[in-house]
N, C-alpha and C positions, 0 to 999 in steps of 0.2 A: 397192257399198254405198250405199244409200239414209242421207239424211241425218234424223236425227229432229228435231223438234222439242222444244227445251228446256222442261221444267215450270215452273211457277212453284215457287220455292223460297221460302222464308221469308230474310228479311238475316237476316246475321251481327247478333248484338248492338252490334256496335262503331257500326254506322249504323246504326244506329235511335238511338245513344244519342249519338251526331254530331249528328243531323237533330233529336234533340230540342234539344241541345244551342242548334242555331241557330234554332229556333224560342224559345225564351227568350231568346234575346238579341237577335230581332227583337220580339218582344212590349215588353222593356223601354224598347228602343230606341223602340217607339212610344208608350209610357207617358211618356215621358222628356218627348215632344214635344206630347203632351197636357199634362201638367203646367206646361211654359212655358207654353203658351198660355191656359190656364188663368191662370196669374199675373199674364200681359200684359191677361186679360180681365178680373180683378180690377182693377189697375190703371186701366183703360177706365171701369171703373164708378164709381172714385172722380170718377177727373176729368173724364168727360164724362158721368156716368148711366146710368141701365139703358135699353138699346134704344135708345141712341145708332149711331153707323156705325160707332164703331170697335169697341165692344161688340157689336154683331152680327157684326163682320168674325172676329172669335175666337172666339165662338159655334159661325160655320157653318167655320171650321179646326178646330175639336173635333171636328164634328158630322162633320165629310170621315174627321178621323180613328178614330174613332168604328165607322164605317160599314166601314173597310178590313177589320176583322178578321171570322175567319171563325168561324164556331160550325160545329157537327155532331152529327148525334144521337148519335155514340161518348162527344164528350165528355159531353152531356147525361145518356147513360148510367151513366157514371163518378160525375157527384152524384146518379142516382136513385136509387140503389142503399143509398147510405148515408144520404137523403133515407126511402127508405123502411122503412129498418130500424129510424129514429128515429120515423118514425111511429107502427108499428107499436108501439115501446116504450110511447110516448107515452099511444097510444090504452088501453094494458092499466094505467095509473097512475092512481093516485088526482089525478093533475093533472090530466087531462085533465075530469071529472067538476067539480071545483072550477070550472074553468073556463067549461064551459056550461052549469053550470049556474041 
């Protein structure tokens, strides 16, 4: 008996809804650590000014954490959608005429 090769299946809902799971609670988890830094960089600015060393030092830890996260055209997908449904609305209303004109 020859061995086949297994398909790809689609996951169960329970992991997908784990994996989302922990993808929120990585995302907040990094929000968490922008926002200190964030606070530390306010504080930077009282007392030593804007684009002082300690004020760039929290700057470029924002700007590291900032940069870790990933986009994708899926998600991008996910706001066109209803990006363009709003357009669409938009463009048929008397608001949109008001506006440019």
């Amino acid at each position: 008996m020859t061995k086949m090769k297994r398909l790809w299946l689609p996951r169960p809902a329970a992991a997908a809804a784990a994996d989302l799971a922990q993808l929120k609670a990585d995302a907040l988890a990094r929000f968490a650590v922008i926002a200190d830094l964030f606070s530390k960089m306010g504080k930077a600015y009282e007392k030593y000014g804007y684009l002082s060393e300690q004020y760039n030092t929290y700057q470029a830890g924002i700007t590291e954490e900032l940069m870790a996260f990933r986009f994708t055209a899926k998600q991008w997908m996910l706001c066109a959608i209803p990006c363009a449904v709003w357009l669409k609305k938009f463009a048929t209303t008397n608001a949109a005429s008001r506006i440019y004109a």
